[in-house]
C-alpha positions in Angstrom: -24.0 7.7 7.3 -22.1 10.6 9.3 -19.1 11.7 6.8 -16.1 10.1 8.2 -14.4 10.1 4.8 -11.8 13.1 5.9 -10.3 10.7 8.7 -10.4 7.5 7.1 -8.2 9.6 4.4 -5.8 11.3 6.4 -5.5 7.9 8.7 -4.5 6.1 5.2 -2.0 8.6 4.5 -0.2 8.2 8.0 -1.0 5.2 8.9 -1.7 3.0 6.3 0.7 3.8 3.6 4.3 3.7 3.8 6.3 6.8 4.0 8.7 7.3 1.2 11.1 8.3 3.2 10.8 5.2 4.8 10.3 3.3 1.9 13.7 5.2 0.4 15.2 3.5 3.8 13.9 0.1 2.6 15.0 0.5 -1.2 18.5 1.8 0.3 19.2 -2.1 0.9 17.6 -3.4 -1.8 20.2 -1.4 -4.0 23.0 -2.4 -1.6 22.1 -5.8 -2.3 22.3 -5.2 -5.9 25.9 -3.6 -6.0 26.8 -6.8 -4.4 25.1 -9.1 -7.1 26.6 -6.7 -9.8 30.4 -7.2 -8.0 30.7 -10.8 -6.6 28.2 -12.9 -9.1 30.9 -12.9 -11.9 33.0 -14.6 -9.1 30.5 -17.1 -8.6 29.6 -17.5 -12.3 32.5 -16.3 -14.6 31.4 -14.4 -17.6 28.1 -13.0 -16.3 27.4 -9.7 -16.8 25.0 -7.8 -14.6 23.3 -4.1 -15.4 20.7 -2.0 -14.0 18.4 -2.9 -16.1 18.4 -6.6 -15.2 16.9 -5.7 -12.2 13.3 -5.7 -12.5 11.0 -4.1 -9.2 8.3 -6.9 -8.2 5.4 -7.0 -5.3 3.8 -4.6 -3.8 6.5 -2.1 -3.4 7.2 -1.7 -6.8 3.6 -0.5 -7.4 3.0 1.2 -4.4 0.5 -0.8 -2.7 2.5 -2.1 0.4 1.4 -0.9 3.7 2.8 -0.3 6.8 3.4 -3.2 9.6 1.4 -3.0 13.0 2.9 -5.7 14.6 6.4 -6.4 15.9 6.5 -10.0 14.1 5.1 -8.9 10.2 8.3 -7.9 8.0 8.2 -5.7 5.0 8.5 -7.6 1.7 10.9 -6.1 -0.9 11.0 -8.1 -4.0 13.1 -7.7 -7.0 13.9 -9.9 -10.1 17.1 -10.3 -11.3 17.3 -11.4 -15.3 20.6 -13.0 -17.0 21.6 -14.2 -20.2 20.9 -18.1 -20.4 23.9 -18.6 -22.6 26.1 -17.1 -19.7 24.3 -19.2 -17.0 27.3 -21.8 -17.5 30.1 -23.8 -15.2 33.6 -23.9 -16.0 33.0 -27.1 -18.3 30.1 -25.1 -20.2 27.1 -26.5 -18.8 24.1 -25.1 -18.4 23.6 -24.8 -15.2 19.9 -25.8 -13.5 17.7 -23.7 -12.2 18.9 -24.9 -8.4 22.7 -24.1 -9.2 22.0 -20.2 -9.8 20.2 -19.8 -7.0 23.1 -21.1 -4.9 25.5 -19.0 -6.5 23.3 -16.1 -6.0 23.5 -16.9 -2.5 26.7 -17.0 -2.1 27.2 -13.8 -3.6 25.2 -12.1 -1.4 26.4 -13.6 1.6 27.9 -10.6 4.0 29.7 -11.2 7.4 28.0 -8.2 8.5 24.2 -10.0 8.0 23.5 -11.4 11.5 21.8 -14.0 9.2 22.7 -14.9 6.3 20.8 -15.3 3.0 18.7 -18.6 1.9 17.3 -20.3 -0.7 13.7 -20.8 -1.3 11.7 -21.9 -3.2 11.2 -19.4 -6.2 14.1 -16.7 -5.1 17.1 -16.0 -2.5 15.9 -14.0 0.6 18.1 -11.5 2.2 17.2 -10.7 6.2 17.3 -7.2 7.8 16.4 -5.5 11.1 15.1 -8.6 13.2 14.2 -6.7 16.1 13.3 -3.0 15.6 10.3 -1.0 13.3 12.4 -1.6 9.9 12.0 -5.5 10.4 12.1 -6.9 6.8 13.7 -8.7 4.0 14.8 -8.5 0.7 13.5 -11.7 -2.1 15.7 -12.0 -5.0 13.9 -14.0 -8.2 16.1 -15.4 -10.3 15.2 -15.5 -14.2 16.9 -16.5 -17.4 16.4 -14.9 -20.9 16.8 -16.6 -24.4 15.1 -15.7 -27.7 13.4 -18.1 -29.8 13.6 -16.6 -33.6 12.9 -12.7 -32.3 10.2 -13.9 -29.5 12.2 -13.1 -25.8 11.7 -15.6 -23.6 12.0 -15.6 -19.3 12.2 -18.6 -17.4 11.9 -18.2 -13.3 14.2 -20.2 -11.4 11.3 -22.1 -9.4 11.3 -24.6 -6.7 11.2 -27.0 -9.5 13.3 -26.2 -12.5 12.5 -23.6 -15.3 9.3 -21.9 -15.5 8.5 -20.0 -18.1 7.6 -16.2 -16.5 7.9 -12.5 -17.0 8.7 -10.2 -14.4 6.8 -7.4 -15.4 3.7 -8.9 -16.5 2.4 -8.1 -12.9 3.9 -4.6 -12.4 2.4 -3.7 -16.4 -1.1 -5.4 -15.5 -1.4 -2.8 -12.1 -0.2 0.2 -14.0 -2.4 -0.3 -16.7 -6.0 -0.8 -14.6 -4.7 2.7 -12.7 -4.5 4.5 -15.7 -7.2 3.4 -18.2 -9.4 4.1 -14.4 -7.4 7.4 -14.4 -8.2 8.1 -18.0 -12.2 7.2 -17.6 -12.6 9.2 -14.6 -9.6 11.3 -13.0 -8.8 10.0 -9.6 -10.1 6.7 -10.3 -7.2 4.9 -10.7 -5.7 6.3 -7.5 -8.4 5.3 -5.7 -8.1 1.7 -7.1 -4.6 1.9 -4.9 -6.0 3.7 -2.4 -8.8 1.1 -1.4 -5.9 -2.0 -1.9 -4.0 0.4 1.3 -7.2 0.6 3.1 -8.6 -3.7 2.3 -5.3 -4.9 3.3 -5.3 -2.8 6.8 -8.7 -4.0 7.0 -7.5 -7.7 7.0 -4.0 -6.9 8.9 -5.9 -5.3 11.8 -5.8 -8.1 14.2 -3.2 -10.6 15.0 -5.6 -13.8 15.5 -6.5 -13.1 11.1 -5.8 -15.1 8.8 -6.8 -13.7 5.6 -5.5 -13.9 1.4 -2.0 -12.1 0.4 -1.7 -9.0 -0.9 -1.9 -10.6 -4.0 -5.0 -12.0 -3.5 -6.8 -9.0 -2.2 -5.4 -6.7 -5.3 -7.1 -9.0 -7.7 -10.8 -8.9 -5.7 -10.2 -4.9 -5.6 -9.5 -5.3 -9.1 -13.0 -7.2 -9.5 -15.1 -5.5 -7.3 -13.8 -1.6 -7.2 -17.1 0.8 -7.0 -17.3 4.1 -9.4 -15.2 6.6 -7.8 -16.9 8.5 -5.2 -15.9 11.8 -3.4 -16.4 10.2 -0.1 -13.7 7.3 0.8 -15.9 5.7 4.0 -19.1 5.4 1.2 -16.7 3.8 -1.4 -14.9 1.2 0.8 -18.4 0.2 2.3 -19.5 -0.1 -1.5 -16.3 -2.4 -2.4 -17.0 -4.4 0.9 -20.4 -5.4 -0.3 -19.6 -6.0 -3.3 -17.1 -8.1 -2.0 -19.8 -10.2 0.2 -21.6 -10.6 -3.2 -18.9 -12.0 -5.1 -17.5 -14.2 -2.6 -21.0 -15.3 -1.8 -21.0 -16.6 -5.8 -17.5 -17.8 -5.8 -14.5 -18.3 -3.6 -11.7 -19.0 -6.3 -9.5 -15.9 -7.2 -7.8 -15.6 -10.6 -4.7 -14.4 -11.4 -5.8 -11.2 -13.5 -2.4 -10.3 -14.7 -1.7 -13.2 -15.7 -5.1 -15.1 -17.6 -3.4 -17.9 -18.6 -2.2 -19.5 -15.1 -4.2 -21.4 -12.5 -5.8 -19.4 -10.3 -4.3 -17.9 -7.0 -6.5 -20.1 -4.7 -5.6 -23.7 -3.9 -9.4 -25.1 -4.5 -12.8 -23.4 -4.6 -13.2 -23.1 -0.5 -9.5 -22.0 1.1 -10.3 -21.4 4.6 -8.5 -17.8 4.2 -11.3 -16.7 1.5 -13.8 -18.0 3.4 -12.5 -16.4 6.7 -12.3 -13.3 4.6 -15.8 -13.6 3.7 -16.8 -14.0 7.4 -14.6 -10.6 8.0 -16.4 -8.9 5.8 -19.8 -9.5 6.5 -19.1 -8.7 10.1 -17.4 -5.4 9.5 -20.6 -4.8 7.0 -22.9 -5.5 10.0 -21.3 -2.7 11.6 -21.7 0.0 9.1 -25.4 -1.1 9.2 -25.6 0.6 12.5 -24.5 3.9 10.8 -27.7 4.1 9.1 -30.0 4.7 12.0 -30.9 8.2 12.0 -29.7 8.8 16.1 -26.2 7.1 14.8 -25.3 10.3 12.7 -23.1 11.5 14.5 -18.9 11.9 15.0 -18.8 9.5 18.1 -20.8 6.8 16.4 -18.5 6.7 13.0 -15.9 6.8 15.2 -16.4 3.5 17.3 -17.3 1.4 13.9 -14.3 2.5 12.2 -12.1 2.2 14.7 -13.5 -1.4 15.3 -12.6 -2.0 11.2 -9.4 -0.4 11.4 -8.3 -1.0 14.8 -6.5 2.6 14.6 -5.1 2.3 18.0 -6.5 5.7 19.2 -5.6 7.8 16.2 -9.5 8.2 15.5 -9.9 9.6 18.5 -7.2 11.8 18.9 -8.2 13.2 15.3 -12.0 14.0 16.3 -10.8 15.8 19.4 -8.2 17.8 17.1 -11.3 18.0 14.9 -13.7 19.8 17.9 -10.9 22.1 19.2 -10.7 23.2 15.5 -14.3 23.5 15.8 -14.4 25.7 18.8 -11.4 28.0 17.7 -13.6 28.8 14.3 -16.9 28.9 15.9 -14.9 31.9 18.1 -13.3 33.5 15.7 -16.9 33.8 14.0 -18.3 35.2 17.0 -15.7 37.5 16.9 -16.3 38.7 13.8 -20.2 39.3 14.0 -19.6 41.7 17.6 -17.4 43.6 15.1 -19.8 43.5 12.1 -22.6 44.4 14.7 -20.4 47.5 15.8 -18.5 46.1 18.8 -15.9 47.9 20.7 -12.3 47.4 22.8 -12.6 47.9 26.0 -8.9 49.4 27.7 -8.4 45.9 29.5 -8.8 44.4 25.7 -12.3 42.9 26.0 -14.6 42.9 23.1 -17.7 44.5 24.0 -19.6 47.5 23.6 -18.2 49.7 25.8 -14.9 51.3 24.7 -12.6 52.2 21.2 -14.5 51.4 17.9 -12.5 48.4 16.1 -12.1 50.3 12.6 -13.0 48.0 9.5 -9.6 45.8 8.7 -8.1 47.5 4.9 -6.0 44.2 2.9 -4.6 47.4 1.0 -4.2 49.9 3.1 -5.8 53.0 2.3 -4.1 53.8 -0.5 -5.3 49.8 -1.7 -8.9 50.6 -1.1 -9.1 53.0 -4.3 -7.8 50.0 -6.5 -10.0 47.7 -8.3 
């Protein structure tokens, strides 16, 4: 299979990933949204207090797995968990207030005449809208916990659609740090890579409007599962983790919840029509690779069109290989340059390299003075 791992790379880093100074631009409002928490939630619930460190990063953002948007009508997903004290979650009689109650409050508090839409409840956090219309489209979910201790255990409790749950917010974030580094620590790079092929998977299955394929979520845990041995060359890896993915979706459908072992699993039933339309995905971008193993298909063009059918880089492929062949041309010059010179070539007085006219005189780094040191 022609080596196409160079693009595929430097089409993830612009393409794929998010910037971070855009990301900075989406974090910029996430913060925003948590000076307002910190200022008007007291209003709405007297006696809560409200630090920094009650705000816990969630979702994809937080471990830097979220990938850019390619269509007008996706939004970026900031998620962040906000924890209080459960003996402060009170109304002005005392009484603990449900799960439904802070979430309204919450609400309120982050309610801003400025928001052309104003923030809602649902059904396991408070979302706060931003940039309908232009390339920043996205919005902002607030979860909602509760924290008590039992003798010295700490216990969380998410305000979900129905009551109470019992949760931690960083269970998630700790379980994706972990795999990256005990990867990093078995083979360096590993662990990167593990991020790098979630970017690349979740392009894979964002590529075309008409898909409707797993979460994020969803798709982290079967990269989780299935990730090949790091490999030097990205376009060999991500066909590995694609058919390993045919194998075990093959065997089973039904996608745990790594991070957390003890919950039901992420799938509804053993056959969600996503998973299986994933699985359908997947063995057709694998039929394409296939035709990169023909010996006549070695070649830039031919890489070119099945990646770009995977990807659906909207012409950045292309524009790459032709950057790639002037870059191509330029060095195969320069090195034709340089062997007229190492053959003896000369200057002629219009400035053309030749044999006819001045000697070029070997080029000194130095100096001459230079040439006497070792």
């Amino acid at each position: 299979m022609f080596d196409y791992s160079e693009r595929i790379e430097k089409f993830r880093q612009e393409k794929v990933r998010l910037s971070s100074v855009f990301l900075k631009d989406l974090l910029a409002h996430r913060n925003a949204n948590r000076d307002r928490l910190k200022s008007r939630l007291p209003d709405q619930i007297p006696g809560v207090t409200i630090t920094d460190s009650d705000f816990k990063p969630q979702g994809s953002v937080a471990v830097r797995a979220v990938i850019q948007t390619k269509f007008s009508e996706e939004e970026y997903d900031i998620d962040d968990g906000l924890v209080l004290e459960k003996d402060e979650l009170v109304d002005a009689h005392g009484n603990a207030l449900t799960a439904s109650e802070v979430k309204e409050r919450v609400r309120h508090a982050l309610q801003d005449d400025r928001f052309l839409k104003q923030p809602e409840v649902h059904h396991n956090c408070v979302r706060v809208f931003y940039a309908e219309e232009d390339e920043e489209r996205h919005h902002v979910d607030f979860a909602i916990y509760r924290r008590f201790y039992v003798g010295e255990e700490k216990i969380r409790e998410l305000s979900g659609e129905n009551g109470w749950v019992r949760s931690d917010p960083t269970q998630v974030n700790a379980w994706f740090h972990d795999t990256v580094q005990h990867h990093n620590q078995s083979r360096d790079g590993w662990g990167t890579q593990f991020r790098h092929l979630i970017h690349l998977l979740k392009r894979f299955c964002r590529s075309r409007r008409v898909w409707d394929l797993p979460n994020g979520m969803k798709l982290t845990m079967l990269v989780a599962e299935c990730q090949p041995n790091y490999g030097d060359r990205i376009d060999e890896v991500f066909r590995d983790l694609l058919q390993r993915l045919d194998l075990r979706l093959a065997n089973s459908k039904i996608i745990s919840n790594l991070a957390h072992s003890d919950r039901p699993a992420l799938t509804r039933s053993s056959a969600d029509q996503n998973v299986i339309e994933l699985h359908n995905r997947i063995k057709d971008a694998l039929k394409q690779l296939d035709t990169l193993d023909s010996a006549t298909a070695n070649t830039a063009d031919s890489a070119r069109e099945v990646w770009d059918w995977i990807f659906q880089s909207d012409g950045y492929f292309e524009e790459l290989d032709e950057q790639w062949e002037k870059s191509k041309a330029k060095e195969a010059a320069l090195r034709e340059k340089a062997a007229l010179i190492g053959a003896g070539a000369r200057t002629s007085p219009a400035g053309v390299l030749g044999f006819v006219g001045m000697p070029n005189l070997p080029h000194r780094f130095y100096g001459d003075q230079g040439m006497d040191q070792t």
